[in-house]
C-alpha positions as CSV (number, residue, x, y, z in Angstrom):
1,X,12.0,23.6,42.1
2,X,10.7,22.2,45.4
3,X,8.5,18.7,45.3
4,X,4.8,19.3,45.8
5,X,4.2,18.5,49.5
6,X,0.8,16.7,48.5
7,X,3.1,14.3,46.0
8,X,5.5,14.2,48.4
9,X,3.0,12.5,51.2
10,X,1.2,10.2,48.7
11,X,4.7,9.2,47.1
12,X,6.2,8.2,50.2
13,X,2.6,6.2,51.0
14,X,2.0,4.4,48.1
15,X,6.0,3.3,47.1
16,X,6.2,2.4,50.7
17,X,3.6,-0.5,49.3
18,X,5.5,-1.0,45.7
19,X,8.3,-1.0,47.6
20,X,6.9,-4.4,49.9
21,X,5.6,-5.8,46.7
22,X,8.6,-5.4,44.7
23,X,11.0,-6.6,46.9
24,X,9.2,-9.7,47.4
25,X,8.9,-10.6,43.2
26,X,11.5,-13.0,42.5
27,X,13.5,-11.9,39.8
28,X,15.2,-14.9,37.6
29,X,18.5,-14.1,35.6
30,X,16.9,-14.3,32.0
31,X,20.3,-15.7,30.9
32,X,19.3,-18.6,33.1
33,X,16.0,-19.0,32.2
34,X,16.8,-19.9,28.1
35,X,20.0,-21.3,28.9
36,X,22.7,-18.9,27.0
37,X,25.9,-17.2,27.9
38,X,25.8,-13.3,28.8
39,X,27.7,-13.1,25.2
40,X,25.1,-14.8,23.2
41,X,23.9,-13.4,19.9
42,X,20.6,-12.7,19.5
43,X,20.3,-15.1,16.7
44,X,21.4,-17.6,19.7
45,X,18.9,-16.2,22.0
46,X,15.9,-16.2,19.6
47,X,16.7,-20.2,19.0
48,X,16.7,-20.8,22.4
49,X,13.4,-19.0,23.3
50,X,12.0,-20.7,20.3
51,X,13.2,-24.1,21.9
52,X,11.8,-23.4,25.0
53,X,8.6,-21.8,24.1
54,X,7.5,-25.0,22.4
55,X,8.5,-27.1,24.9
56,X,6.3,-25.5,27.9
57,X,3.6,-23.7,25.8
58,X,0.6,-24.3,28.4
59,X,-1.5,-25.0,24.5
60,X,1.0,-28.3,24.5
61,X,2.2,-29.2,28.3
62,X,-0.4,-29.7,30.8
63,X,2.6,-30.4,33.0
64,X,2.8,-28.4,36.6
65,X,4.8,-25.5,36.6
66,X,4.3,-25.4,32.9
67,X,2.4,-21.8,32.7
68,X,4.5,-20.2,35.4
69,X,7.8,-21.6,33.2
70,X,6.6,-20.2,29.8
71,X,5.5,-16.6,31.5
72,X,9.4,-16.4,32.7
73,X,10.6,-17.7,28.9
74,X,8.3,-14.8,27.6
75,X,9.5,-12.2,30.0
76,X,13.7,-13.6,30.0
77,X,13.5,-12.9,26.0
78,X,11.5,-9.7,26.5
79,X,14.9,-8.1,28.8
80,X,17.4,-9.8,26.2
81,X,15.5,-9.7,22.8
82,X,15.7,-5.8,23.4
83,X,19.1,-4.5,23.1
84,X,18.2,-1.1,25.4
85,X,16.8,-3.2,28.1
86,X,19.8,-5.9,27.8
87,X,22.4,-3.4,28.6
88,X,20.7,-1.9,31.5
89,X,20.0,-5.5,33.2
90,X,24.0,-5.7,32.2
91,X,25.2,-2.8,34.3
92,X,22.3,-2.5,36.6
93,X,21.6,-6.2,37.9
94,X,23.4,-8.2,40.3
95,X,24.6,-11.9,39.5
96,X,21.4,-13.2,40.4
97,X,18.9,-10.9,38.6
98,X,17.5,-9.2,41.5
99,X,16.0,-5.7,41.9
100,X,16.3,-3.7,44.9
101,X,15.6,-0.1,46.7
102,X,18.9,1.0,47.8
103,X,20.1,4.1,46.6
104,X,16.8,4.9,45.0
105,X,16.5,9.2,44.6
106,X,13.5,11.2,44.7
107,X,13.5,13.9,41.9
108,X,10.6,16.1,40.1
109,X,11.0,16.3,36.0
110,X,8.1,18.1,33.8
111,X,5.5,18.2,36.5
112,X,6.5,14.7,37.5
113,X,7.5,13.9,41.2
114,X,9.4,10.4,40.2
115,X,11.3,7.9,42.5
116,X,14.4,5.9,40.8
117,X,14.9,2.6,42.3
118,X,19.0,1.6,43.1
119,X,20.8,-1.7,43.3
120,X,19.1,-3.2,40.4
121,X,17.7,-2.9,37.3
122,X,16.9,0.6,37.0
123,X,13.0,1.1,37.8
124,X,11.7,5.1,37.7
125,X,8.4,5.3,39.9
126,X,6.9,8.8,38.7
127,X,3.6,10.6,40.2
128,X,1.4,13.6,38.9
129,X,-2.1,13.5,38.5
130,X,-4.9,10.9,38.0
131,X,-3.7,7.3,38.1
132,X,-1.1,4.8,38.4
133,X,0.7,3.9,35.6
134,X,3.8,1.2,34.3
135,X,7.0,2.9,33.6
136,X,9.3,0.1,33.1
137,X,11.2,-2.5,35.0
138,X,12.7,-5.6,34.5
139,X,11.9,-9.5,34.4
140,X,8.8,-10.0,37.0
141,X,9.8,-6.0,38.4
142,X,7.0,-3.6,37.7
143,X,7.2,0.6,37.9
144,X,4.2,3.1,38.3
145,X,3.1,6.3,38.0
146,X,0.7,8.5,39.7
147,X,-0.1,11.5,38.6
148,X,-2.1,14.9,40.3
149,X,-3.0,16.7,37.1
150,X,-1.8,18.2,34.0
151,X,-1.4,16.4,31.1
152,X,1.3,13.5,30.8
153,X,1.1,12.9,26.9
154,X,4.6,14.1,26.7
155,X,5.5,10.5,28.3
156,X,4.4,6.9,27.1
157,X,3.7,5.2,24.0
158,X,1.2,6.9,21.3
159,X,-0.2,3.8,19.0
160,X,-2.0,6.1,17.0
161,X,1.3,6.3,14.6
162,X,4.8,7.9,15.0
163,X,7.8,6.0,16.3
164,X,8.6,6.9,19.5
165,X,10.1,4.2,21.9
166,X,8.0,2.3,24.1
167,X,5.1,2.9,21.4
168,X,3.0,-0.2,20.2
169,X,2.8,1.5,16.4
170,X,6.4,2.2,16.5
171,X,10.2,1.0,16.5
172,X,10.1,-0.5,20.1
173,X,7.5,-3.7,21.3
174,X,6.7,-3.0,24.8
175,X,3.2,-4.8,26.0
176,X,3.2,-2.1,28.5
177,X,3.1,0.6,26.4
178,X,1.3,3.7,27.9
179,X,-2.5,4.9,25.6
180,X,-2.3,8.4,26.8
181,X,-2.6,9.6,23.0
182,X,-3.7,7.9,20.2
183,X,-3.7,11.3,17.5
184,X,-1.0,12.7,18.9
185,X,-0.4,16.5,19.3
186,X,-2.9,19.5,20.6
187,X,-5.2,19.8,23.2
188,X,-6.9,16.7,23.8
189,X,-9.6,18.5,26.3
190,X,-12.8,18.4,25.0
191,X,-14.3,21.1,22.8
192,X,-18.0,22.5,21.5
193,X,-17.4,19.9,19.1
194,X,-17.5,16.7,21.1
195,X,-14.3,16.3,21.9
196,X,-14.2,13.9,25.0
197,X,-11.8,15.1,28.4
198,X,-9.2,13.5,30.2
199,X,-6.5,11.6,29.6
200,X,-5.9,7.5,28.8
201,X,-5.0,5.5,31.3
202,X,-2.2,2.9,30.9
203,X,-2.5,-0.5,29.7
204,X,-0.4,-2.2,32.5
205,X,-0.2,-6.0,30.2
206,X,3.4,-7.4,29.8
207,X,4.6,-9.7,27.6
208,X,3.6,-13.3,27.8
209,X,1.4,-12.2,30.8
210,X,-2.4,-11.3,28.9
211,X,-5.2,-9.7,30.8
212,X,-7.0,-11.1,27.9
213,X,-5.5,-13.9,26.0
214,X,-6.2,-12.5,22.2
215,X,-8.5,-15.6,20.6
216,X,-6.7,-16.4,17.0
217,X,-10.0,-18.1,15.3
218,X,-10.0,-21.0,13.6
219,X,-11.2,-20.3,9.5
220,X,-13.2,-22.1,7.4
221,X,-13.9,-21.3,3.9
222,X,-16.8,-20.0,5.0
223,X,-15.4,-17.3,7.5
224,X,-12.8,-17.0,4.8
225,X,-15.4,-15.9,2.6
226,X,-17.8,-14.0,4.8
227,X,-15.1,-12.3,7.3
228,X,-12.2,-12.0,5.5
229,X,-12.2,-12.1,1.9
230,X,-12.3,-7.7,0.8
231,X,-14.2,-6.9,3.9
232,X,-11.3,-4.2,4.4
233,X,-9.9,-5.6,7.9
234,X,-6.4,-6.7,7.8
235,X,-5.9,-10.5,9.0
236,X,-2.8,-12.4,10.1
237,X,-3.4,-15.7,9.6
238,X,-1.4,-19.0,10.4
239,X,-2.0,-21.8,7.8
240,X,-0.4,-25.5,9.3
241,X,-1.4,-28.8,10.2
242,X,-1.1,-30.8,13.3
243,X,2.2,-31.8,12.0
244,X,3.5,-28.3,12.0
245,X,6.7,-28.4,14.2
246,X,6.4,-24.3,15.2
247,X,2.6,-23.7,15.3
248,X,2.5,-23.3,19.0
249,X,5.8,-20.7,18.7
250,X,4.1,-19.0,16.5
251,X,0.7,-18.5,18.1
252,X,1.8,-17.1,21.0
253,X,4.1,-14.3,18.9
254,X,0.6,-13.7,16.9
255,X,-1.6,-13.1,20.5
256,X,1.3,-10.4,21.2
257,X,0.9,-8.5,18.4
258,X,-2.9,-9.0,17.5
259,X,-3.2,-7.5,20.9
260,X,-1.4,-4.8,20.5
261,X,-2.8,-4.4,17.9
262,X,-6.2,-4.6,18.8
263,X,-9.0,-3.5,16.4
264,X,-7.0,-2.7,13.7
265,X,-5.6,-6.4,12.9
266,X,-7.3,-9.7,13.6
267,X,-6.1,-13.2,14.1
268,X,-7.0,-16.4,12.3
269,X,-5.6,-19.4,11.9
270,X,-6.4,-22.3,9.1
271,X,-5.6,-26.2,9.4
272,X,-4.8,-27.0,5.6
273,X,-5.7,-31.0,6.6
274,X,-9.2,-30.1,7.3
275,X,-9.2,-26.9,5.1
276,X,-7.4,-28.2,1.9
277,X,-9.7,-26.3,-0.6
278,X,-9.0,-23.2,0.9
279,X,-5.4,-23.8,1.1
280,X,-5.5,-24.3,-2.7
281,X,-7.4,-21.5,-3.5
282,X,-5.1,-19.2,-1.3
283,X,-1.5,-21.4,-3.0
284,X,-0.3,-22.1,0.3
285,X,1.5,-26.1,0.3
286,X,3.1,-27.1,3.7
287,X,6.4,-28.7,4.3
288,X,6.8,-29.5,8.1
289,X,6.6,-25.9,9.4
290,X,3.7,-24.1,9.6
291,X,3.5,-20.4,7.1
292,X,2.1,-16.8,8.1
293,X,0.5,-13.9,6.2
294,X,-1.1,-10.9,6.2
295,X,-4.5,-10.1,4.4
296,X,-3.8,-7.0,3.4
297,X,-4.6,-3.5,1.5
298,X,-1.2,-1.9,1.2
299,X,-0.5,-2.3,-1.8
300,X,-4.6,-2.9,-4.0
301,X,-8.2,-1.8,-3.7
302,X,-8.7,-5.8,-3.0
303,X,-7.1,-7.8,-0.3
304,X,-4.4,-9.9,-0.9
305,X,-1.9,-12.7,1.1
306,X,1.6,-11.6,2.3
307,X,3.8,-13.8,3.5
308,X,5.9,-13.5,6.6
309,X,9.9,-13.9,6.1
310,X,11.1,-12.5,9.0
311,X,12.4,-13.6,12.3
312,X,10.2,-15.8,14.9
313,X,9.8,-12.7,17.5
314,X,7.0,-10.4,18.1
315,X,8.5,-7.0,17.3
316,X,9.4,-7.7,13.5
317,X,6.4,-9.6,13.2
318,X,4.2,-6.5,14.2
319,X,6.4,-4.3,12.3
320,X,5.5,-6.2,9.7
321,X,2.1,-6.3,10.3
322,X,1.9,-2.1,10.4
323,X,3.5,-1.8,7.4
324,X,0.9,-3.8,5.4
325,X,-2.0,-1.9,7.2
326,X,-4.5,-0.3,4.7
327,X,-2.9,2.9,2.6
328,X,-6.5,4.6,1.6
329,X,-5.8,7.8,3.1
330,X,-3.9,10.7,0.8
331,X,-1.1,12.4,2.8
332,X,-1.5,16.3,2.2
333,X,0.0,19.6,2.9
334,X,-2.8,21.4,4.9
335,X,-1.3,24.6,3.4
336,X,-2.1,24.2,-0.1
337,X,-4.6,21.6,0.6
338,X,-8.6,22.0,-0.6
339,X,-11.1,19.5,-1.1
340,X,-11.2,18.4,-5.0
341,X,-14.6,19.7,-6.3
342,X,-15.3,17.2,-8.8
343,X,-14.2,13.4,-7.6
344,X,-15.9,10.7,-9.4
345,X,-17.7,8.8,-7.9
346,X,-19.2,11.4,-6.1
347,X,-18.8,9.9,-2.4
348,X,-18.4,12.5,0.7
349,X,-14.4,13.1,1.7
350,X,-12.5,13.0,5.0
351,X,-9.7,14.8,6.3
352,X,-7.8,14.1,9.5
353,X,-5.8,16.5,11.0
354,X,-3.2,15.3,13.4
355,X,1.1,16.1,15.1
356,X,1.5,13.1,13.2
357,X,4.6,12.9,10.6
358,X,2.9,10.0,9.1
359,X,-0.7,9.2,8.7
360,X,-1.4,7.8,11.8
361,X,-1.8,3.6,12.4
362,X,-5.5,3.7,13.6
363,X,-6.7,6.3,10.0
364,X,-5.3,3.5,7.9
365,X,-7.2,1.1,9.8
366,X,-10.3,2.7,9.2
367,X,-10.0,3.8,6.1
368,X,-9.5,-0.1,4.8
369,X,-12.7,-0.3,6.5
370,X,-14.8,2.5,4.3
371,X,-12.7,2.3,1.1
372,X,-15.2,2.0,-1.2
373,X,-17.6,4.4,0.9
374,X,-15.4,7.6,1.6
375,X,-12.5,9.3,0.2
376,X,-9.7,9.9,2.7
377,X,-6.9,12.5,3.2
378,X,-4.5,13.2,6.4
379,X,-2.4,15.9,7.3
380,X,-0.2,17.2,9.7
381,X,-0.9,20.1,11.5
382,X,0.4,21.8,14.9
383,X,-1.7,24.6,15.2
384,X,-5.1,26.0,14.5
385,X,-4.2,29.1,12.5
386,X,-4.8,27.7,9.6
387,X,-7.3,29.9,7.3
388,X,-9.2,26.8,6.6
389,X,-9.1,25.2,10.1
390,X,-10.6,28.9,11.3
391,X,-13.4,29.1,9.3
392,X,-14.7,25.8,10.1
393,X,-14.2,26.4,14.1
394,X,-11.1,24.1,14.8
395,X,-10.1,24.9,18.3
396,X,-8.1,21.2,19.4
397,X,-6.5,18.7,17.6
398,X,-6.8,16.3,16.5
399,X,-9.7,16.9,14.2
400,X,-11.4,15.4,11.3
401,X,-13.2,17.5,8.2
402,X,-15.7,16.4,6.0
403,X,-16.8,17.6,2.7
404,X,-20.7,16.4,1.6
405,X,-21.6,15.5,-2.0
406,X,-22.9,18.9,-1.7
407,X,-19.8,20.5,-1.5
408,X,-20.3,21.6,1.8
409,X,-17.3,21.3,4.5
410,X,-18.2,20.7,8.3
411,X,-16.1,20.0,11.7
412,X,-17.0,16.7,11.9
413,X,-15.2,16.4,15.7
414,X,-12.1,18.2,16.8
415,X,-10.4,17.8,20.6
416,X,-10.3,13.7,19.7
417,X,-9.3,11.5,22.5
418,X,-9.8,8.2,23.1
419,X,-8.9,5.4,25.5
420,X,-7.2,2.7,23.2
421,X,-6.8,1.4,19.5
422,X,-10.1,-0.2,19.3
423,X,-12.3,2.0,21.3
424,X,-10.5,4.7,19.0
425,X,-11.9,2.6,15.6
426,X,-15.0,2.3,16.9
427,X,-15.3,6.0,18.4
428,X,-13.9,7.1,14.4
429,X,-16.1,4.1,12.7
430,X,-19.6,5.8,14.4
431,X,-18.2,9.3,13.3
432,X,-17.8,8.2,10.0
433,X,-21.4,6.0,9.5
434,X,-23.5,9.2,11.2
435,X,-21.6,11.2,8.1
436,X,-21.9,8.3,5.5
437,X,-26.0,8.4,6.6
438,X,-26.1,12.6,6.3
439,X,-25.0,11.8,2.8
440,X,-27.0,9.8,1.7
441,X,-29.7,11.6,2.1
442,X,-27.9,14.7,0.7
443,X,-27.3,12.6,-2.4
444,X,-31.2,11.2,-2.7
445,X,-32.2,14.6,-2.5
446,X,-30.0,16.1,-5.3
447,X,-31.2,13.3,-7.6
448,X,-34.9,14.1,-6.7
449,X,-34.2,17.2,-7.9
450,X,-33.1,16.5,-11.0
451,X,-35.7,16.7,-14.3
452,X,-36.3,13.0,-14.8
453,X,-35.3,13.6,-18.4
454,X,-31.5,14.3,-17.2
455,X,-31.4,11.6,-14.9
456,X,-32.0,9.3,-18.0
457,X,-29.7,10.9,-19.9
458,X,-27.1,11.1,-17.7
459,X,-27.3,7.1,-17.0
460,X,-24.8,4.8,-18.2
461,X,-26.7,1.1,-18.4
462,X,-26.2,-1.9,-16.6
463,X,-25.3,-5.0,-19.5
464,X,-27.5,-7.9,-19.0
465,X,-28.2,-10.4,-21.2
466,X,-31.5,-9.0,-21.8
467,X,-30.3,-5.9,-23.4
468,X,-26.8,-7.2,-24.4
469,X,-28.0,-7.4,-28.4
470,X,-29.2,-3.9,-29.0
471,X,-26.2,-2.4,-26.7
472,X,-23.5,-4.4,-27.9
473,X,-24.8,-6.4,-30.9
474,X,-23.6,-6.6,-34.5
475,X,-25.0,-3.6,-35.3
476,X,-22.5,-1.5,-32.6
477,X,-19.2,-0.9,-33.9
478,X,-17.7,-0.7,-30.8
479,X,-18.9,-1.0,-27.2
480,X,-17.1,0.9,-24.6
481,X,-18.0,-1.8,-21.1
482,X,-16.7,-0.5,-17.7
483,X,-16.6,-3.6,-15.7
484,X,-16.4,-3.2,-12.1
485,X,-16.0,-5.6,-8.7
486,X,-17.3,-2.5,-5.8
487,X,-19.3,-0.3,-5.2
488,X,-17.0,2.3,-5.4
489,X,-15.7,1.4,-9.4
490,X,-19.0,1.4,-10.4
491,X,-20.0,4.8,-9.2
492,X,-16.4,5.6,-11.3
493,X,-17.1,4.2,-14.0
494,X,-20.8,5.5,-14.0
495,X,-19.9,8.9,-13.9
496,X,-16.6,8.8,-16.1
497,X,-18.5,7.0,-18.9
498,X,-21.6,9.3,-19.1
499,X,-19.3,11.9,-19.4
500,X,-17.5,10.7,-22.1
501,X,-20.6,9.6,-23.6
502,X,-21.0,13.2,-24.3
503,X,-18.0,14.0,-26.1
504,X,-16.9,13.8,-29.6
505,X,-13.5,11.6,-29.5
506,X,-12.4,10.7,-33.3
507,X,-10.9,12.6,-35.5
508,X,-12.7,11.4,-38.7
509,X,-16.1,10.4,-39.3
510,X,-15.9,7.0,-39.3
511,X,-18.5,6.8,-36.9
512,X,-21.9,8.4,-36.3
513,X,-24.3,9.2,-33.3
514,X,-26.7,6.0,-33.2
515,X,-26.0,2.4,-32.4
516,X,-22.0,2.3,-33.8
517,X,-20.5,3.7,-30.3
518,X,-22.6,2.3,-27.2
519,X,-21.1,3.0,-23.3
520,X,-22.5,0.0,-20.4
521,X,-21.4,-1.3,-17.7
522,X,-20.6,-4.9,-16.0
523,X,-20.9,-6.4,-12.8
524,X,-17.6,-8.8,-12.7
525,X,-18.7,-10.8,-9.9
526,X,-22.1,-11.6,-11.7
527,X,-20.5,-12.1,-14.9
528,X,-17.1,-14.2,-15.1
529,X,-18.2,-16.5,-17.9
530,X,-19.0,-13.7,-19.5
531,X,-15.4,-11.8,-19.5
532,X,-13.5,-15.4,-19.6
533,X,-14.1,-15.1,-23.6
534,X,-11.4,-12.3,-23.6
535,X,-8.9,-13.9,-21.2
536,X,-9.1,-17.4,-19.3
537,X,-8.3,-15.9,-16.5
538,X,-11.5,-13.5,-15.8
539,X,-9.6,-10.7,-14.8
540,X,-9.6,-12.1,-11.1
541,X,-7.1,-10.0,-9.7
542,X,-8.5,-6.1,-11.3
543,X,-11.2,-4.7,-9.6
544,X,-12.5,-2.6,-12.9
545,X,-11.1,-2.2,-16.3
546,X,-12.5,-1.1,-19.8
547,X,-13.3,-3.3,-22.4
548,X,-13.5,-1.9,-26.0
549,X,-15.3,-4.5,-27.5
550,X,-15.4,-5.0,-31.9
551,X,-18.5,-7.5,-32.2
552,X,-18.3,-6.9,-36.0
553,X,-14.9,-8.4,-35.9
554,X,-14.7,-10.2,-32.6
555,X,-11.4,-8.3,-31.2
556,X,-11.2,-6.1,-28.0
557,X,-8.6,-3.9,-26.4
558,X,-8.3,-3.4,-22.2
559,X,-7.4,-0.9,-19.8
560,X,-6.8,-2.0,-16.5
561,X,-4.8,1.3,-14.8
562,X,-6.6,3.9,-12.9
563,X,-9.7,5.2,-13.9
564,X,-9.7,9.0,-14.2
565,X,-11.7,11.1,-16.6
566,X,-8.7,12.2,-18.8
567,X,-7.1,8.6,-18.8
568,X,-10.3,7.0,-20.0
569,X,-11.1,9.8,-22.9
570,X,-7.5,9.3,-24.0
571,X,-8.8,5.3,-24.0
572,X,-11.3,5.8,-25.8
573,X,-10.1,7.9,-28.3
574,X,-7.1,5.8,-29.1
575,X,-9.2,2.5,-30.1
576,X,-12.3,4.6,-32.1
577,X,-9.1,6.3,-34.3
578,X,-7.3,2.8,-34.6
579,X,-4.3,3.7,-32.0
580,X,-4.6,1.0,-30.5
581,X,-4.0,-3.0,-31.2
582,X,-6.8,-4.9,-30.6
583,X,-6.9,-9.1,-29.6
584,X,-9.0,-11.5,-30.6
585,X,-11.5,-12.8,-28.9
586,X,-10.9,-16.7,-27.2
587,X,-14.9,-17.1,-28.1
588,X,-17.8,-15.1,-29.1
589,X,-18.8,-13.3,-25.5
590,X,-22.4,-14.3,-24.2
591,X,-24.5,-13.0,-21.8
592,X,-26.0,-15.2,-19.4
């Protein structure tokens, strides 16, 4: 098929200027710049850029020449630190490392009129529709795109998950990686819904040059507390002194990938020396080189530190930092898929239907944030057939679902597009409050309705030190005590407990209706002396558990997996019919 005439004339006009500018960027063989042989390792290049990128870091020489040296350190271990792009400055570049024009081609490829540059590294200019964009290149070379319509999401990175090359959520670690869709999959038009038009345009930023140098913020135990500490955002954080030999390496890899990255991982950075309670507190001692970790949810309802192993280089450490992203979200098959009716607590669900394989990088992110406000599910989808994506009016992907408190399901938004990774959270994260609001009131409006009488008996109480004698006294056998550290287990334990409260779970009658059984619940956070007279430690690290409690006798029994209705009863059950071997308490438990 012939070239557009139209991409034709503005081809030949606008490479005619990359051409000028091109040709005039010095290109420096990046085997020069660190120093090693064309047979190096890359355990021998990595040590050489380490070596280098502390020496000229523009943070620690304030030398001339020192900025311009580091940016060609950054971008001579960008070409060899990649094995792909190695091997085509290899075959492609002459002995001094410099690009050129001759024998470049013209060709058309998927609605794509593209020019391929000759001589030296291998540079592809392609042009279709709405915008310039970077397609590759080598050392200081650069490659665009310009585009006349259609939609180019078949090319370019997608950081909303998947692994594709050149994308910032998967395998590769290219800074120039190309937002043109963040869901991936479907029409990305807009829609009835609110779906928003057009396609992203490319973030042009490469490696060790930033259009916006990521701040890492310094911590205090006060930020710790406030910003960090189960607020749902996932942190990389550098803890060292002034002594630390690599802090300097190691900031710079952490501005790469925080700004990839950017809105779904922060950056922080704590001096033990001036922070040493906070160092304690975390268990991280010093030698001489400085230690990194992620805050993360992978793996708990509650954030905890990870430490970094890997290699000093910006690709593992980002890989690294994906795979500790939040894990909130329930992967489901959309074809067997329906909301569950009865989920305690009773919060509102989400459902995210994307092409992804995975669930995508950005829903994790956002689910961390909302954890103990939604419930969230993800599934992949490539089509709108669906019975249930037809009755709710899903004409685009990718789409999100949510089911109310009043069992009600709505099209929340569908036809989802959006410009990067932290526009994207904060496009989802106003989606997501306007719902949140909606059921809210839903949920103050069902209780309204309710005879006051049920409402009281369908209440589990709060144990204070006020009532603390006449619910779990001498005179109660045993007291069943939820004890929770969110929101989120306490609306479990709320409605798990009153339900229970109903039932009938012994099989003799050794005990009767009255004050002998007695079902509460227990801030943890409020209340750590209080649940250090069962264990020293407090139960720091669980963010609810049941406590059968024996005043009579002064013994308890735990349970500290998940909360479900059917685990608990079976709980229960076990300790009122002597299943189950109880402790003694370290002191007699006091409310305070």
């Amino acid at each position: 098929m012939g070239i557009p005439l139209r991409s034709l004339l503005v081809a030949s006009l606008v490479l005619s200027s990359v051409a000028l500018s091109v040709a005039a960027a010095k290109t420096i063989d990046p085997y020069k710049v660190l120093g090693v042989d064309k047979k190096a390792s890359q355990r021998d290049i990595q040590k050489a850029f380490h070596k280098l990128s502390l020496k000229y870091h523009p943070d620690k020489n304030k030398g001339k020449g020192a900025q311009e040296k580091f940016e060609e350190i950054n971008n001579a271990y960008e070409i060899l630190s990649d094995e792909e792009k190695r091997k085509n400055y290899d075959l492609y570049g002459d002995e001094k490392g410099n690009p050129g024009f001759s024998g470049g081609n013209f060709g058309n490829r998927e609605g794509y009129t593209y020019f391929t540059g000759g001589g030296g590294p291998k540079t592809s200019y392609f042009t279709s529709g709405d915008g310039w964009q970077t397609m590759g290149g080598q050392g200081n070379t650069k490659s665009f795109s310009f585009s006349f319509g259609g939609n180019p999401g078949a090319s370019g990175g997608n950081p909303f998950g998947g692994a594709s090359g050149g994308n910032p959520f998967g395998g590769g670690f290219d800074l120039g990686d190309v937002f043109s869709n963040l869901f991936g999959g479907g029409s990305m038009g807009g829609s009835q819904h609110g779906g928003s038009a057009g396609s992203a345009r490319t973030n042009t930023r490469t490696s060790g040059q930033h259009s916006g140098a990521v701040k890492i913020q310094d911590v205090t135990s006060q930020i710790f507390s406030k910003e960090i500490s189960d607020q749902g955002i996932t942190w990389l954080l550098l803890f060292y002194t002034p002594q630390s030999k690599d802090q300097f390496v190691l900031e710079s890899f952490m501005q790469d990938v925080v700004h990839s990255l950017d809105g779904a991982l922060r950056a922080g950075k704590v001096n033990c020396d001036n922070e040493k309670a906070l160092c304690k507190k975390a268990g991280v001692s010093l030698g001489k080189s400085a230690r990194l970790f992620v805050y993360s949810y992978a793996t708990a309802e509650k954030g905890s530190l990870h430490e970094y192993f890997g290699e000093h280089d910006a690709k593992s450490l980002k890989t690294f930092c994906q795979e500790h992203l939040p894990r909130f979200s329930k992967r489901v098959d959309i074809g067997q898929f329906r909301f569950p009716p009865n989920v305690l607590p009773n919060l509102p669900q989400v459902l995210l239907l994307s092409s992804k394989k995975d669930t995508p990088a950005m829903w994790r992110a956002i689910s961390g944030m909302f954890r103990n406000r939604l419930i969230f599910y993800d599934a992949e989808v490539h089509d709108v057939s669906h019975p249930l994506l037809k009755s709710l009016g899903v004409k685009n992907l990718p789409a999100v679902i949510g089911r109310a408190v009043n069992g009600e399901e709505h099209l929340l938004k569908d036809g989802i597009s959006v410009k990067d990774l932290r526009s994207g959270i904060r496009e989802l994260k106003t989606l997501l409050e306007s719902f949140e609001k909606k059921n809210k009131k839903l949920a103050s409006d069902q209780a309204n309705k309710k005879p006051s009488s049920q409402r009281e008996e369908n209440k589990v109480p709060l144990l204070t030190a006020s009532n603390f004698e006449e619910i779990c006294g001498e005179r109660t056998s045993v007291c069943i005590i939820g004890v929770f550290g969110s929101i989120k287990a306490k609306g479990q334990f709320e409605a798990v407990l009153s339900e229970i409260s109903k039932k009938t779970l012994i099989r003799g009658q050794n005990y009767n209706s009255g004050s002998a059984l007695s079902y509460s619940l227990l801030d943890k956070n409020k209340q750590t002396a209080f649940l250090s007279s069962f264990d020293k430690s407090g139960f720091k690290s669980s963010d609810k558990l049941l406590i059968a409690y024996k005043p009579r006798r002064g013994r308890f029994a735990v349970y500290n997996d998940e909360v479900t209705l059917e685990e608990a009863e079976r709980f229960v059950g076990s300790v009122l019919n002597g299943d189950v071997q109880l402790s003694p308490t370290k002191q007699k438990p006091v409310l305070r």
